[in-house]
N, C-alpha and C positions, 0 to 999 in steps of 0.2 A: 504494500500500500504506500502511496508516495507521500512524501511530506506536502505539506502545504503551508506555504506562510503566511501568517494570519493577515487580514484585513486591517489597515490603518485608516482609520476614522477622525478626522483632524476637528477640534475642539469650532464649536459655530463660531464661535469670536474669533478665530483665525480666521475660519475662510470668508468669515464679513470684511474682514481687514484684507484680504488677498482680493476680494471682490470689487473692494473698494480702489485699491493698487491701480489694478486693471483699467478700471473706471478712469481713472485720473489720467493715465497714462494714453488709454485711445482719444482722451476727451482734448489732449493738449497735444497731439501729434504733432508732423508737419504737412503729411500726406489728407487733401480734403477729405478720400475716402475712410481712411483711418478713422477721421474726426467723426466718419456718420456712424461707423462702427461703434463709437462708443458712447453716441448719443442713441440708436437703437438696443444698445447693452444698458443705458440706462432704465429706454421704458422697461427692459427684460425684469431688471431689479426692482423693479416698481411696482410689477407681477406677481413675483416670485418670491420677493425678500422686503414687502413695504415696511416693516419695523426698519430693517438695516436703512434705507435710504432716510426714513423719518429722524430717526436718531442724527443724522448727519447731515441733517438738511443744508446747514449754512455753508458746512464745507465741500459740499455735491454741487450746490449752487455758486461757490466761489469760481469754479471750472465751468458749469452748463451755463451761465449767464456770457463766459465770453463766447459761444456756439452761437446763443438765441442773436448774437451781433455778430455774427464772422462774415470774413471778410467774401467767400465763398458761397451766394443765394444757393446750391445745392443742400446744404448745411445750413442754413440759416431757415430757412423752411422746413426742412426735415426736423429741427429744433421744436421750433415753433408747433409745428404737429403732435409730436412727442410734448410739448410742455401742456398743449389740450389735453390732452388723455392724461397728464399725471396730474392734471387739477382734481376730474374725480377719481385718480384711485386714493389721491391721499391727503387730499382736503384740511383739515385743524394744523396737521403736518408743515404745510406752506406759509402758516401765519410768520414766521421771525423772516421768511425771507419776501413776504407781499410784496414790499413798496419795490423791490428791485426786480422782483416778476414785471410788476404792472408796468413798469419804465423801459425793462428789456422789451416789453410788447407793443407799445406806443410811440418806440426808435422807426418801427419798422410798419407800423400805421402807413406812413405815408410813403412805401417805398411804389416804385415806377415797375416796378416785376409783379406780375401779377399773381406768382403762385407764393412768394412772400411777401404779398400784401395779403391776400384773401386767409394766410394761414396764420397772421397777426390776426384778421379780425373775428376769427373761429376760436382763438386764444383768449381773445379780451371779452368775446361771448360766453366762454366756456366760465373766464374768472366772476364775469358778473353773473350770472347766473347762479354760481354756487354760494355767492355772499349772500344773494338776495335769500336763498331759499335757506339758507342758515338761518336766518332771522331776518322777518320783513324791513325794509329800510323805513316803509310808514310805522312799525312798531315800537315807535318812540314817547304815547301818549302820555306816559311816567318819565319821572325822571330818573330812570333807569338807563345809564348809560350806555352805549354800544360795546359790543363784544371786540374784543380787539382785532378779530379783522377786518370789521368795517371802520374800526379808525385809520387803519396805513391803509386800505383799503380809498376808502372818503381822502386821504392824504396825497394817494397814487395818483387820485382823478385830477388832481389839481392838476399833477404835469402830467398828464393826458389831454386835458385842457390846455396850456399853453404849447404842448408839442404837435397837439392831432389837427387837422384840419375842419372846417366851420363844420364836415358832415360827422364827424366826429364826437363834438360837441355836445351836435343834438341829438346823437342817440343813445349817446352811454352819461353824459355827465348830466345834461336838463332836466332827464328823468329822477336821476339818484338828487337832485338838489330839492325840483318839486314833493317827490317824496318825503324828506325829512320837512318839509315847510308845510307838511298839511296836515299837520298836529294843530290844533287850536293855538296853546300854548308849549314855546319850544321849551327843552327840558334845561332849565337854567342854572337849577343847581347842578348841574353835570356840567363845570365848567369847561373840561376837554372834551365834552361833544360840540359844547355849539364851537370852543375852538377850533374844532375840524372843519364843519359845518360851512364856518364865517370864512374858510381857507378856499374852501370849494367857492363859495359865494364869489370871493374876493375874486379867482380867479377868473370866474365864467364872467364879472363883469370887464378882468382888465382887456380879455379878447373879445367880447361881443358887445358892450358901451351899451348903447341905449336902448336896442333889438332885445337887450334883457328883459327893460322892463316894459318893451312893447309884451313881449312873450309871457311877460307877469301880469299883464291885462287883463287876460283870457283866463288866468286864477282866482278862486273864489276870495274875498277880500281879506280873509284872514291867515293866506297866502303872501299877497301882496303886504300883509303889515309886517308877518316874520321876516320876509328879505327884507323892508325896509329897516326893520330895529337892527338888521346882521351887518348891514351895507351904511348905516348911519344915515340914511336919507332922510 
């Protein structure tokens, strides 16, 4: 009977750390295909291993945010795809890295390529979607503050606003601002909401002037009084 040498079984905190290697390594190549290789190895881990990549978010992110920007629109798109799909496997997961999601998304808002342009705006549909439905953005009635990703979250929109273009504007930030503005009374004692709030506010007016408060018109009047108390008019 022959021997047989036993099976070696490597401890899971090794092969997260070996998995992670890898990650780093395809993710920072020189070859653009490489780079997709291991921006595809990441949604694999996203699958396969979501604690491993949650745990490591910041520093998974330190690497896939220069991808969702590289220099090569093959990669750059294929990024972007991959960053849709991992909004929902791993959701709570993305909160410390939001505001640099939402920014790496809104670079690429107004790019002239149409397959990373349309795969920025499947990204930025994918993130607002998932915020909203975490908790309604009208579910402000208390003064119950926002969950913390709708503050980087409401914080991102800002420069989504000063980055994205007028149609931009009005499809992702007009709505998230009317939103919070159709509470009767905004939540006051929750001084870092209407902080966020008044940032969006501030923002949507320094790119749209006075088409703002055409647009606040057409709101019922106790709409128009919250922007005005946010905006000091």
């Amino acid at each position: 009977m022959g021997l047989h040498s036993p099976q070696v079984t490597l401890p899971a905190s090794v092969e997260g750390r070996e998995s992670l290697q890898k990650l780093y390594h395809l993710l920072e190549a020189k070859g653009f295909q490489t780079r997709m290789e291991g921006v595809a190895l990441l949604l694999d881990l996203c699958k396969s291993s979501p604690q491993l990549i949650s745990t490591n978010i910041v520093q998974v992110f330190d690497y896939f945010v220069l991808r969702i920007n590289d220099t090569h629109k093959k990669v750059k798109q294929q990024a972007l795809e991959v960053l849709a799909e991992m909004i929902g496997l791993l959701e709570d997961a993305l909160t410390p890295v939001m505001t640099r999601l939402m920014e790496g998304i809104t670079k690429n808002l107004n790019s002239k390529d149409p397959g990373v342009h349309a795969a920025a705006v499947k990204a930025l549909d994918k993130s607002i979607a998932y915020l909203g439905k975490a908790e309604p953005w009208h579910g402000l009635s208390s003064p119950v503050s926002l969950s913390i990703p709708h503050k980087r979250a409401l914080s991102a929109l800002g420069a989504v606003v000063v980055c994205g273009s007028p149609e931009v504007v009005q499809r992702y930030a007009l709505p998230v601002l009317w939103s919070c503005l159709e509470n009767k009374a905004l939540p006051v004692r929750s001084a870092n909401v209407c902080a966020v709030v008044t940032k969006l506010a501030c923002a949507l007016c320094e790119v749209m002037g006075t088409q703002l408060i055409t647009c606040a018109e057409s709101k019922p009047p106790h709409v128009q009084e919250n922007l005005s108390s946010l905006l000091g008019w």
